[in-house]
Structures are given as structure tokens and as C-alpha cells.
C-alpha positions in Angstrom: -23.5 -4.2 11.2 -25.8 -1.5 9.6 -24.3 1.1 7.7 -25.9 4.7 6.4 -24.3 6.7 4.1 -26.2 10.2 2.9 -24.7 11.9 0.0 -24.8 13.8 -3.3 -23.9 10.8 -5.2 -25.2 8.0 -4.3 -24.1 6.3 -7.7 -20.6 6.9 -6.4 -21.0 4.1 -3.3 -22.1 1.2 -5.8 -18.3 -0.7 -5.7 -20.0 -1.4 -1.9 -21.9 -4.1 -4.3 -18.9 -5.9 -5.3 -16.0 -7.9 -3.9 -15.5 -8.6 -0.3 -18.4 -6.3 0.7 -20.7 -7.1 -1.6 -20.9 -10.9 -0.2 -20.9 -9.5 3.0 -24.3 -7.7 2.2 -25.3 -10.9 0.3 -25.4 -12.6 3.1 -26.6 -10.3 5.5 -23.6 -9.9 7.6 -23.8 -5.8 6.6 -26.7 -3.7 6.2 -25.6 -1.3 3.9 -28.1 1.8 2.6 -26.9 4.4 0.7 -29.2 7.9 0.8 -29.4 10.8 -1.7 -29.4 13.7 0.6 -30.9 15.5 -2.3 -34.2 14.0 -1.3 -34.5 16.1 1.7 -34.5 19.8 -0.7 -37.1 21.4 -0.9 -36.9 23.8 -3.8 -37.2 23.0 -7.8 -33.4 23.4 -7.9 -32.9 20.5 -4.9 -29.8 22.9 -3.4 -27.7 21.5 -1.2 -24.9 24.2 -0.7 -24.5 28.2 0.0 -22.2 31.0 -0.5 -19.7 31.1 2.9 -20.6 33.6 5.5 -17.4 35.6 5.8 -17.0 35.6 2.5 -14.1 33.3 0.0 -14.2 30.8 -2.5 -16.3 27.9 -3.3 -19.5 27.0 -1.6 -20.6 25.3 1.5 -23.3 22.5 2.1 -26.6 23.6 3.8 -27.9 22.6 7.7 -31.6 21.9 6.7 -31.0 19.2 4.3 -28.3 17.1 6.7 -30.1 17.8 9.4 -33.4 16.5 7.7 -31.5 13.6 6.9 -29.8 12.5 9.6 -32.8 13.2 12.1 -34.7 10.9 9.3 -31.9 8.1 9.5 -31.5 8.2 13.3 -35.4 7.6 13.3 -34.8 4.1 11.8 -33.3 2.5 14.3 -34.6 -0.8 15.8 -36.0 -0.4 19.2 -33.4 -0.5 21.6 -30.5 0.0 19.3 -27.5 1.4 20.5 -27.1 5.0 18.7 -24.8 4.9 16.0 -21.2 6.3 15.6 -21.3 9.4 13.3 -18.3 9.3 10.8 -17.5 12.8 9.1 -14.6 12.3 6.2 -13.0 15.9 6.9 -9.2 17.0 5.9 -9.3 18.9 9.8 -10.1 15.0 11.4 -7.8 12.4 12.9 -5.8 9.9 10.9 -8.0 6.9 9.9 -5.5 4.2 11.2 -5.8 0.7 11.3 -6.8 0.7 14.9 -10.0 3.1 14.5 -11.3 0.5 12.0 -10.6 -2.2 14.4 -12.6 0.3 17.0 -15.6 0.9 14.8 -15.6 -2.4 13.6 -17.1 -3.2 16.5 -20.2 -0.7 16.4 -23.1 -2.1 15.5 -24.0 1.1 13.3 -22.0 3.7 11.6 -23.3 6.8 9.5 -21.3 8.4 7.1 -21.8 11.7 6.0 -19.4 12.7 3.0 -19.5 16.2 2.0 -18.6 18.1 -1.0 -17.5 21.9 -1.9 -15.8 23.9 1.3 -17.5 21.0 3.5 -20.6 20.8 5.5 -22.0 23.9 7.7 -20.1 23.7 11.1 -23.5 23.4 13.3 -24.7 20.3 11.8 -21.4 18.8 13.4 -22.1 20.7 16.7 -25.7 19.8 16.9 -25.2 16.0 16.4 -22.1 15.8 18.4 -24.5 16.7 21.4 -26.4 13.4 21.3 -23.9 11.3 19.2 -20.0 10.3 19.0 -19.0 11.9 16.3 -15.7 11.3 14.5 -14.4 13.5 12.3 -11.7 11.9 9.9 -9.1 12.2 7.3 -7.4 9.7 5.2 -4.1 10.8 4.3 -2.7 14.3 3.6 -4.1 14.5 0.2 -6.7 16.6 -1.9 -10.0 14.9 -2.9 -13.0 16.6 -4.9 -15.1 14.6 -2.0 -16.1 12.8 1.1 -17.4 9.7 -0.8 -14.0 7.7 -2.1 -12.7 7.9 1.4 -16.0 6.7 2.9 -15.2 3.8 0.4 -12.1 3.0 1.9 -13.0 3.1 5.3 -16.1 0.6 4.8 -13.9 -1.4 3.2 -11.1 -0.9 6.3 -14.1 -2.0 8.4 -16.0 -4.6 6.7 -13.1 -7.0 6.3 -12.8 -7.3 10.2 -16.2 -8.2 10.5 -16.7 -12.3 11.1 -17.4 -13.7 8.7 -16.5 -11.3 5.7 -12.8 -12.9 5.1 -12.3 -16.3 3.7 -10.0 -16.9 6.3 -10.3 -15.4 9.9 -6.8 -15.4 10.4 -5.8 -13.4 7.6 -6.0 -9.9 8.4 -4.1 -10.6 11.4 -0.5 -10.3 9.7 -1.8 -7.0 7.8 0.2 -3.7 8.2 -0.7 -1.8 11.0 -2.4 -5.3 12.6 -3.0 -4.9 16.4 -0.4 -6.7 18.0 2.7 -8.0 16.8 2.3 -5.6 13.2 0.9 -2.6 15.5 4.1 -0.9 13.8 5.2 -2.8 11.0 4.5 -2.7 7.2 3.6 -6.5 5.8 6.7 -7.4 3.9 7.0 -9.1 0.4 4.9 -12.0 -0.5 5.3 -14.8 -2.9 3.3 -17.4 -5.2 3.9 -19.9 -8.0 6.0 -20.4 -10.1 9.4 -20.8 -8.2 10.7 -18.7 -11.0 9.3 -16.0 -13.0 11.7 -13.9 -15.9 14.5 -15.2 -14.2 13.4 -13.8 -10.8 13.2 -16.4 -7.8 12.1 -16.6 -4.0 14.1 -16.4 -1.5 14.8 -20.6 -0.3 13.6 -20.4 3.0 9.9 -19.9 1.9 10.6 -23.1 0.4 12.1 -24.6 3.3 8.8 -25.9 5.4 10.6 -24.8 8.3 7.5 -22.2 10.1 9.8 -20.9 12.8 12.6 -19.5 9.7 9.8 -18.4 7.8 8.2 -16.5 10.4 11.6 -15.0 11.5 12.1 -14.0 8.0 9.1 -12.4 7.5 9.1 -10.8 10.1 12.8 -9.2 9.5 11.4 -8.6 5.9 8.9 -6.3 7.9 11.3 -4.2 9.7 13.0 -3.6 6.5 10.2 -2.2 4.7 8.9 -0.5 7.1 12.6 1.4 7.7 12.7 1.7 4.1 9.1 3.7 3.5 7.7 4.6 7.2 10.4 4.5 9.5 8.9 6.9 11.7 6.1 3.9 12.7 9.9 2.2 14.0 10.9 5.0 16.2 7.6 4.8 18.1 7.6 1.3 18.6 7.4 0.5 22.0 10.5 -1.0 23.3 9.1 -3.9 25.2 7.3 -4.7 22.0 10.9 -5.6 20.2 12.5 -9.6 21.1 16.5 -9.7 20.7 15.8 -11.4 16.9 13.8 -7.3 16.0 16.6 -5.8 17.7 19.2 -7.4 15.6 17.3 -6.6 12.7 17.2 -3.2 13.3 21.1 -3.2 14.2 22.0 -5.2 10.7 19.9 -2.0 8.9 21.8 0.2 10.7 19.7 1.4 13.7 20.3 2.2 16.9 18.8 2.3 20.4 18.5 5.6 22.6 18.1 5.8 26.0 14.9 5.0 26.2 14.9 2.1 24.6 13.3 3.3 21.1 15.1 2.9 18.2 16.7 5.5 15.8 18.6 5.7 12.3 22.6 5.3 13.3 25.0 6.8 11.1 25.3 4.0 9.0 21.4 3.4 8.7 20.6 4.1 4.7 18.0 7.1 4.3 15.1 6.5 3.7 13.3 7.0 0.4 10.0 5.4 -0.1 11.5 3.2 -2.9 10.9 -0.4 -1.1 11.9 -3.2 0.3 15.4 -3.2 2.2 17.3 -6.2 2.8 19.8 -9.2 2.0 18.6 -11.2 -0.9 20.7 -13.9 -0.6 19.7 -17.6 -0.7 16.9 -17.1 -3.8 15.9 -19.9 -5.9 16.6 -18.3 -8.8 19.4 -15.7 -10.4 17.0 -12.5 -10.2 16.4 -10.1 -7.1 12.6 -9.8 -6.2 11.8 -6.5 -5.8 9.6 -4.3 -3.1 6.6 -2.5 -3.7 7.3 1.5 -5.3 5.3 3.5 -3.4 2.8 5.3 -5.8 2.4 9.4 -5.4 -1.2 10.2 -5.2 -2.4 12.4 -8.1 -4.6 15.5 -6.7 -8.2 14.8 -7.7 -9.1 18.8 -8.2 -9.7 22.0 -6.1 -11.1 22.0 -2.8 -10.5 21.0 1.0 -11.1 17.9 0.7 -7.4 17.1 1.6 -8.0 13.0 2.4 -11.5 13.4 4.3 
């Protein structure tokens, strides 16, 4: 997979040189280049942004250089390529969910064009979305200073489903938000040595050997969590999705079906609060009760649009 990313700040991209991705460029499974859109100015000042037309705060990022850059990266292509997906990091986008990275995963060549100040001049998006998919997306509901940390995550989101980047094949399979059986479901809580830790212990049946309790348990671990912090990925769970095992879960956390089928908070269902895991904890190897994962507020990173591009 070949990946373009033109910004401001190129400097800002160079964690794609570590970890996971890193030894996926290593070894050529991504081809990952990084351009300084700066390099396609043309004045002693290399300006890239504008006052707004209509007036209002903050400044806006110029047509001539984008469009001199893209037109330059779109030139590159082998002979034959297909043309590549254009990805815009934009608080007005779609939700970056796990199943667009599974999509784009499978695009042989993505460009990413993270902006900065009020965003980039609305006809560079028109002209490119004539010849081009374009996809305009957000990561979250959050403010960002700029396009690049979200491009970041979602090469990151992408590059992990790409053969040959994980250790193990199989492992991105049981991930929240995994197509299929975790379509709806946040991973539950995980374990590793020692058995014991500051008087906390694991709950037996990880210790047990037996893969069809483990699974089950894991799997009920999932619906708590995911009741507990996102329960509105439970209510649009498809019914047919749900065996008799989920929909005794869901009834011991106090849940109940409608009409339809989907499932809803009963009057005994706790509310919901963000702080974790819910669930038994009985039948733990050790006095202590392992707790969930908090769920961590996200700080604003300054002024500006950029809410989760």
C-alpha cells in the first residue's frame, strides 16, 4: 500500500517511523512519503493560507499550493495504478469507524491532506472530488489545532490490517468495533502474569483451559463494557446478531428487548457513566476486584475547527 501525506509539518508524521508501521515500511509492505506542501509556494514568505472571503476569524489555506501538490502527487503514479482514495481530516466529515479502515485498508493508495487554520479552500475539495473519491473525515467530536495527529491515527487504524503488519493475523480480529462478531462490542478486560498483583487477582475461569467458558466470558465481559461506556453501539445491534447466551447477558445487566428485537436499558439497567467495566467478579484468584479501563476526557488542543478532523 502507498501512502501520500502533504502538509505544513512534515516533522509532525515522523512516529510513522516507529512501532508497528515503521516495520511495515521496513519491509516494504507500506510506501509511506510524507510532502511539505510548502514546497509548492511561490513567494519569499512560502504562504500557504489567506484571509476568509466573507469575512471572520482565523485564516484559510490557499488553492494554488494544494492544487500544485496534489496534481504533482497524482502524477506519480505507476502506470496503470488504480487512482488513489483522497482522505481530507475535516470536523464537517463522517465518523472514522473501524469499518472505513477496514474499507480503505484495502486501497492500494491513499492521500492524506491535513489542513490547518479555518481548513482548506472549499474548491480544492470540489475540483478533486470530480476525478477522485474523496472522503472527508472526522475523528471524534473534539478540537485539534490540526489535520496531522488524526491522519496519524488513521494510518495507524489502517496499517495494522494490512498482511503482514501484525505479529499475529488473528489478532485484530477480537478488537472493538471488529467486523463480525465485535461489529458492536467494546473488547473487554484483559489479563497477564502474575496470577496476583497488590492483592488483585483474575477471574478463575481464565485459568481454567476450558476455551468454550473463556470465550463465553469474554464475550459477556464485552457486553458489559460496552453497556457501561457506549451503550448506544448495544441498542443498534442487530437482533439476529445476538445468540440466547448475549441475550441473557443483556437481561442479567438489566436490559430489555423491544419489539423489534433491539435491545434497550429496563428500569433496573444501571446508567451509564463512562467509568468501566460492569459485571460480577466473582470466582477471582485472588481477594482484590480488577478494575475496567476510566475513560479519559480529551483535553482541547487550542482554537480552531479542527474539531477531530
Amino acid at each position: 500500500m502507498r501512502l501520500d501525506v502533504v502538509t505544513i509539518f512534515p516533522e509532525y508524521l515522523e512516529p510513522l517511523d516507529v512501532s508497528l508501521v515503521g516495520k511495515a515500511r521496513a519491509r516494504g509492505v507500506l510506501d509511506v512519503r510524507v510532502h511539505d506542501l510548502r514546497a509548492w509556494t511561490h513567494d519569499r514568505h512560502h504562504t500557504v493560507d489567506d484571509t476568509p472571503y466573507g469575512g471572520g476569524p482565523g485564516m484559510v489555506m490557499k488553492p494554488e499550493p494544494w492544487g500544485e501538490a496534489l496534481d504533482e502527487v497524482l502524477a506519480t503514479g505507476e502506470p496503470g495504478q488504480d487512482s488513489p482514495v483522497l482522505v481530507v481530516p475535516t470536523p464537517s466529515g463522517r465518523p472514522f469507524t473501524q469499518e472505513l479502515a477496514v474499507e480503505l485498508a484495502g486501497k492500494p493508495w491513499l492521500v492524506f491532506t491535513p489542513a490547518r487554520y479555518e481548513g482548506i479552500d472549499r474548491r480544492v475539495i470540489e475540483e478533486y472530488a470530480e476525478r477522485l473519491d474523496v472522503r472527508e473525515v472526522s475523528i471524534g467530536d473534539y478540537v485539534l489545532a490540526g489535520g496531522e495527529a488524526p491522519v496519524l491515527v488513521m494510518v495507524e487504524a489502517v496499517a495494522r490490517l494490512l498482511p503482514g503488519v501484525l505479529g499475529n493475523a488473528a489478532s485484530h480480529q477480537d478488537d472493538s468495533f471488529a467486523p463480525g462478531t465485535m461489529a458492536n462490542l467494546l473488547e473487554g478486560p484483559v489479563y497477564t502474569k502474575p496470577p496476583e498483583w497488590r492483592g488483585r487477582g483474575i477471574p478463575e475461569v481464565l485459568l481454567s483451559g476450558h476455551h468454550g467458558r473463556i470465550a463465553r466470558w469474554r464475550r459477556d465481559q464485552a457486553f458489559a463494557r460496552t453497556v457501561g461506556n457506549r451503550p448506544e453501539l448495544v441498542e443498534h445491534c442487530p437482533p439476529e446478531a445476538l445468540d440466547k447466551h448475549d441475550r441473557a447477558a443483556l437481561a442479567a445487566l438489566g436490559w430489555e428487548p423491544d419489539a423489534d428485537g433491539h435491545w434497550r436499558p429496563g428500569p433496573g439497567a444501571a446508567p451509564s457513566d463512562g467509568a468501566g467495566q460492569r459485571g460480577g467478579t466473582e470466582g477471582q484468584t485472588g481477594p482484590g476486584r480488577p478494575h475496567g479501563p476510566r475513560q479519559y476526557g480529551r483535553e482541547q488542543d487550542g482554537p480552531g475547527p479542527w474539531s477531530g478532523p
